[in-house]
LUMZARO-712655 format. One record per residue (C-alpha): residue in three letters; residue number from 1; chain; x, z negated, y negated. Coordinates in nm, 3 decimals, padded with zeros to 5 digits. Each point is the difference from the previous one (the first is absolute). Layout:
REM LUMZARO-712655
R,Ala,NUM,A,X,Z,Y
...
This chain:
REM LUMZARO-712655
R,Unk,1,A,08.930,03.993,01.020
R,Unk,2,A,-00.334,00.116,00.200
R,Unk,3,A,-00.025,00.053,00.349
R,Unk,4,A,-00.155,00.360,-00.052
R,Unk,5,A,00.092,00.196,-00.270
R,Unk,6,A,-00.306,00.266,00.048
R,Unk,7,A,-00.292,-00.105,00.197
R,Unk,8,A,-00.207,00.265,00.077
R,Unk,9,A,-00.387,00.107,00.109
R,Unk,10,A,-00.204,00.142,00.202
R,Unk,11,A,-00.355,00.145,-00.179
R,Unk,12,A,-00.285,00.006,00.252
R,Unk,13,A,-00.131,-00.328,00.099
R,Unk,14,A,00.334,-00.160,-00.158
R,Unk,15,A,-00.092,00.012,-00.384
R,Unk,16,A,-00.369,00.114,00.053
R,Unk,17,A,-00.257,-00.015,00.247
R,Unk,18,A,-00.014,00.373,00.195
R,Unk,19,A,-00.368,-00.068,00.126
R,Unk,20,A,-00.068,00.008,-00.381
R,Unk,21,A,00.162,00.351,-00.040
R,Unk,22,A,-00.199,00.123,00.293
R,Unk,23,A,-00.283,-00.092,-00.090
R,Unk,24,A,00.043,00.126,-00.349
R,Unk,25,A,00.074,00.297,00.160
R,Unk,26,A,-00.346,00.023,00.224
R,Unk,27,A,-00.165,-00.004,-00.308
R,Unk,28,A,00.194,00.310,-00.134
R,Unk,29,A,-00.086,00.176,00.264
R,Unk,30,A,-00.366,-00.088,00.009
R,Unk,31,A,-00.044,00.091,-00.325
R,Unk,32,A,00.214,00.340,00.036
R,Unk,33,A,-00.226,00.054,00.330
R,Unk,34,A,-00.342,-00.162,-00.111
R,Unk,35,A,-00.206,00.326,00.040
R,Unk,36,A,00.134,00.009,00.346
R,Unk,37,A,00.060,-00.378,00.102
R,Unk,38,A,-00.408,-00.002,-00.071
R,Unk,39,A,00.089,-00.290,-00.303
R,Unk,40,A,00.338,-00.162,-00.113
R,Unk,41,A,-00.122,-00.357,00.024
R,Unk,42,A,-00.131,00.028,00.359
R,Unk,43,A,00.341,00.179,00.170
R,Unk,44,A,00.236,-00.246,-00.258
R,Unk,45,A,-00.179,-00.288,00.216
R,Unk,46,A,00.042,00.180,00.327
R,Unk,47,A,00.358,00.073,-00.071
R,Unk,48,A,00.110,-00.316,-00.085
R,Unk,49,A,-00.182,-00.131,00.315
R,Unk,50,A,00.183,00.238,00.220
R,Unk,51,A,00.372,-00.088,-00.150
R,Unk,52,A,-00.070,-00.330,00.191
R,Unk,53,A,-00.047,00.169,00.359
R,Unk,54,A,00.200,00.205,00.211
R,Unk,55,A,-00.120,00.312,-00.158
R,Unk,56,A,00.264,-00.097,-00.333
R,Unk,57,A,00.228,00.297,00.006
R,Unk,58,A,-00.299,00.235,00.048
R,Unk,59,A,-00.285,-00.120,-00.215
R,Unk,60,A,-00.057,00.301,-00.146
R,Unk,61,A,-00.045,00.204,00.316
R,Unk,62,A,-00.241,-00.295,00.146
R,Unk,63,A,-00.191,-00.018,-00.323
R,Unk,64,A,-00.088,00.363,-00.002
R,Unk,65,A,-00.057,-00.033,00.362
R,Unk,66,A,-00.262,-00.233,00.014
R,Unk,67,A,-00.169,00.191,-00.297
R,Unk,68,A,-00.041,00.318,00.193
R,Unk,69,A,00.265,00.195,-00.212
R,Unk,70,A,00.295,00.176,00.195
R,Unk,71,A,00.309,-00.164,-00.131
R,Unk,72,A,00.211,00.306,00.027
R,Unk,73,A,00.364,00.042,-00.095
R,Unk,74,A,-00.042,00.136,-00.380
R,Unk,75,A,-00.282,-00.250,-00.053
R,Unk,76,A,00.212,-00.283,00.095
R,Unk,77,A,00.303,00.108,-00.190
R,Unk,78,A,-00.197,00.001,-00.311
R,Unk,79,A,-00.115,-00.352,00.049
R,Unk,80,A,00.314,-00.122,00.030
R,Unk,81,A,00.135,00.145,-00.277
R,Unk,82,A,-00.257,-00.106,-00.234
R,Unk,83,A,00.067,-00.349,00.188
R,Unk,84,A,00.429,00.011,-00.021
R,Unk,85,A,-00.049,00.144,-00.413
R,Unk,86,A,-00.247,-00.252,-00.112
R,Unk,87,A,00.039,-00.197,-00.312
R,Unk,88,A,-00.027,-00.342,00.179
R,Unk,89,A,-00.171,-00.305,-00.104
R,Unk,90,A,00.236,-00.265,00.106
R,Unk,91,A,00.189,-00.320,-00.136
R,Unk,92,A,00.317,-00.177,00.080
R,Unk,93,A,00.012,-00.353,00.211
R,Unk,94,A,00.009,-00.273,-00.244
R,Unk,95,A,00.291,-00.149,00.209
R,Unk,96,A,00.149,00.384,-00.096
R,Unk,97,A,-00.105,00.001,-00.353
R,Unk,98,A,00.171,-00.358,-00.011
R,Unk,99,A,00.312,00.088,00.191
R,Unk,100,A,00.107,00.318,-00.189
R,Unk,101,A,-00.033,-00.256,-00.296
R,Unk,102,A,00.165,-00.244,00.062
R,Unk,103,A,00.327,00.194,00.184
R,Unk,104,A,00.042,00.248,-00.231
R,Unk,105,A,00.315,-00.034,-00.141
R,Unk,106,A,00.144,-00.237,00.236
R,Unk,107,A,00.085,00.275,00.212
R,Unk,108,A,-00.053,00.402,00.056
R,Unk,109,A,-00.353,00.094,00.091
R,Unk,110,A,-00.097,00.349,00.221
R,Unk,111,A,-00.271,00.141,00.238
R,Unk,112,A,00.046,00.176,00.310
R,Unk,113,A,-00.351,00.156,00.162
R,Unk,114,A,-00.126,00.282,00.205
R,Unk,115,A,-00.273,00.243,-00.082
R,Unk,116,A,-00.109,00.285,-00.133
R,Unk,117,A,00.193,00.043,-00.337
R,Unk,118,A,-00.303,00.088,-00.214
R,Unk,119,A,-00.197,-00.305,00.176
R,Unk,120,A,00.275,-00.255,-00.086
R,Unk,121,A,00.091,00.095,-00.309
R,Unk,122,A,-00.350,-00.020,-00.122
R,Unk,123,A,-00.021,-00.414,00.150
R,Unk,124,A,00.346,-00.060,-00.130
R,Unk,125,A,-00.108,00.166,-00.349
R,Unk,126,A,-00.396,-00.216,00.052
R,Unk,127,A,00.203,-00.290,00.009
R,Unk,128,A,00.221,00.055,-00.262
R,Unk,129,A,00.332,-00.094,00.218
R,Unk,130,A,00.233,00.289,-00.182
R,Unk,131,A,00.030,-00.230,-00.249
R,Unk,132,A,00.043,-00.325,00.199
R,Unk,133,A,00.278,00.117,00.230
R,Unk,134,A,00.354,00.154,-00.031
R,Unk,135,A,-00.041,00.247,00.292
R,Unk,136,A,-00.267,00.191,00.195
R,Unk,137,A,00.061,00.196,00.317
R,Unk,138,A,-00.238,00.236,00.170
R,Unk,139,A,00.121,00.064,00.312
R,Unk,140,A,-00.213,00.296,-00.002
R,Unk,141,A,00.190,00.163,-00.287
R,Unk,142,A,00.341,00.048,00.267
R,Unk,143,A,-00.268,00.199,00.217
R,Unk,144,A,-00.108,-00.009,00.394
R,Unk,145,A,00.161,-00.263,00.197
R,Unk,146,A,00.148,-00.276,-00.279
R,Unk,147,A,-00.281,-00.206,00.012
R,Unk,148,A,00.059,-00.380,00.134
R,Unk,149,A,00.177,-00.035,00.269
R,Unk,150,A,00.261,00.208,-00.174
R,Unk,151,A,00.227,-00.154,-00.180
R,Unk,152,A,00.097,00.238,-00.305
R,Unk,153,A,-00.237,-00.144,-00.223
R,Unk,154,A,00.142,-00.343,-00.006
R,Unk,155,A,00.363,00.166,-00.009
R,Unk,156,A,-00.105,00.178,-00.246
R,Unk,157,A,-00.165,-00.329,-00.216
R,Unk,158,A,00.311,-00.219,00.014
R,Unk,159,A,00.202,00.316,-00.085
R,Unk,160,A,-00.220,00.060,-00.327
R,Unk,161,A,-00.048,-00.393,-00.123
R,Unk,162,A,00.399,-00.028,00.124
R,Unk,163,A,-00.039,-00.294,00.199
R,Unk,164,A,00.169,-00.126,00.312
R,Unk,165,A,-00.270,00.068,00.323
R,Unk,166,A,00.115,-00.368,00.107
R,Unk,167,A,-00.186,-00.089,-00.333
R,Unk,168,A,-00.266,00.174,-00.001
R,Unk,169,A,-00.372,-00.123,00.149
R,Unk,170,A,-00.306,00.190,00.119
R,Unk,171,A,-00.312,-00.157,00.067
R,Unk,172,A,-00.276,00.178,00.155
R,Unk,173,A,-00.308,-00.018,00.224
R,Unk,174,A,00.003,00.189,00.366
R,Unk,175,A,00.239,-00.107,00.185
R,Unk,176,A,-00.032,00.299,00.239
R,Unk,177,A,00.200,00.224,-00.313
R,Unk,178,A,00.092,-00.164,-00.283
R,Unk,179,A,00.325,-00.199,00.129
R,Unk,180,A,00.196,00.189,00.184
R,Unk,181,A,00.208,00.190,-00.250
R,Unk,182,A,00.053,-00.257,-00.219
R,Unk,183,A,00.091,-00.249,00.307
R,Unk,184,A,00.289,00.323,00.129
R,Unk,185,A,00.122,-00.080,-00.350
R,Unk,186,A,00.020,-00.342,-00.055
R,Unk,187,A,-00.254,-00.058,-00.239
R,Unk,188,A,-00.224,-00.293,00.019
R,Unk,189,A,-00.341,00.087,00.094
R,Unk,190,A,-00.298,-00.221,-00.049
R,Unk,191,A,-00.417,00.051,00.128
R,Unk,192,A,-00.230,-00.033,-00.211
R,Unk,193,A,-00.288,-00.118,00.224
R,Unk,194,A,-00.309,00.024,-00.159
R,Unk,195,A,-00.354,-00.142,00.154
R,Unk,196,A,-00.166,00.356,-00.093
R,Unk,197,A,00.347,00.168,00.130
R,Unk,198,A,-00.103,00.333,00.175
R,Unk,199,A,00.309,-00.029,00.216
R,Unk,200,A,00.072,-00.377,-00.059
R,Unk,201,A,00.003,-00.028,00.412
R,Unk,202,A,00.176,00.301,00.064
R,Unk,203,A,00.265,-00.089,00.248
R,Unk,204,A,00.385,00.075,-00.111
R,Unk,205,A,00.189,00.280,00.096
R,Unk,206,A,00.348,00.025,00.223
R,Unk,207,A,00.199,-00.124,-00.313
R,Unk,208,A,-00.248,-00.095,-00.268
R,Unk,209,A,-00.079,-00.390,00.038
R,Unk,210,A,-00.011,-00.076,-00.405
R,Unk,211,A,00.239,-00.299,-00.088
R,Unk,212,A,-00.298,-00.198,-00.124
R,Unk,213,A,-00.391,-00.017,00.006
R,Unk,214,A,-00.212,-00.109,-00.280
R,Unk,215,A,-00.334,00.024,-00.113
R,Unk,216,A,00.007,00.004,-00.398
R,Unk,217,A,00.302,00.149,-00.186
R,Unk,218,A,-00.053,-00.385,-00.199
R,Unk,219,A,00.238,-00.083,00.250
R,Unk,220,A,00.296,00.311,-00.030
R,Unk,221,A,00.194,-00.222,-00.241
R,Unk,222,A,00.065,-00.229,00.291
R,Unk,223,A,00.044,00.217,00.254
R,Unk,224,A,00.243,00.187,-00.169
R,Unk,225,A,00.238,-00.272,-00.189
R,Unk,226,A,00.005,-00.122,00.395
R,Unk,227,A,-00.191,-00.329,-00.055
């Protein structure tokens, strides 16, 4: 018998990079905004610059800034729509391509992630995962408040595949989220710590040390048979 009957992922930065989704999405928006960005290619370059400074969860407001252009309220909202409903140009890890492979049917495969519904469905549908996995979970889709730390989602995953929590594994990137419920319910929990990891140094929260660190999912197998 396996160790884990359903082993089960994170998206962002777990099965794909995220700085590849943003920056598909700065290009969305450069092109939505070209006439008044002054040229897509020019404020795609400055946005992807700024994602790597302290100005990351406001690039949009500090891009218009420094081009003279009042980033008010509607203006911004419109951005980041165009940015969250994007058709994105992004790819799986090969260590994810490989892993969804070579596990499925060896045990019960699912995703768990945050986000804007519309946003996530349209990565999970860009990497063709509805028809890798046996269940998906937006948190978003049980409404305000049941995003990670929460733990209905994961109730709600080993209620729907039928599988004991004690056999059930979720591996994941930020620490600071991503653990807690599943630790509360006796899941194993793995990182996945990746050297372009947005929050691959994120400290853990009161309760959310993962069971195990590693740095490709070529190594899950082990980690999870308890080699």
């Amino acid at each position: 018998m396996p160790v884990i009957d359903a082993l089960i992922f994170d998206l962002d930065d777990t099965l794909y990079p995220e700085r590849a989704f943003a920056f598909s999405g700065f290009s969305a928006v450069a092109k939505a905004f070209a006439d008044l960005l002054s040229g897509a290619d020019q404020a795609t370059a400055r946005m992807r610059q700024l994602f790597d400074t302290e100005h990351r969860p406001r690039v949009f407001n500090t891009l218009l800034a420094e081009i003279g252009v009042e980033p008010d309220r509607q203006l911004i909202t419109a951005m980041v729509q165009a940015y969250r409903t994007h058709r994105p140009t992004i790819a799986l890890h090969a260590d994810a391509d490989a892993a969804l492979t070579r596990l499925r049917g060896r045990c019960k495969l699912g995703l768990i992630t945050d986000g804007p519904i519309i946003m996530q469905q349209h990565k999970i549908e860009t990497l063709g995962l509805q028809t890798r996995l046996d269940e998906i979970i937006l948190t978003a889709e049980f409404g305000e408040g049941f995003g990670k730390p929460h733990t209905r989602a994961f109730e709600t995953m080993a209620e729907r595949l039928r599988i004991n929590p004690a056999r059930c594994a979720y591996v994941a990137d930020n620490p600071a989220k991503d653990f807690i419920a599943p630790n509360v319910l006796g899941w194993r929990t793995v990182q996945i710590r990746r050297a372009d990891g947005i929050y691959r140094d994120n400290s853990p929260a009161e309760g959310g040390r993962p069971g195990a660190v590693i740095e490709t999912l070529d190594l899950l197998d082990g980690v999870l048979s308890g080699a």
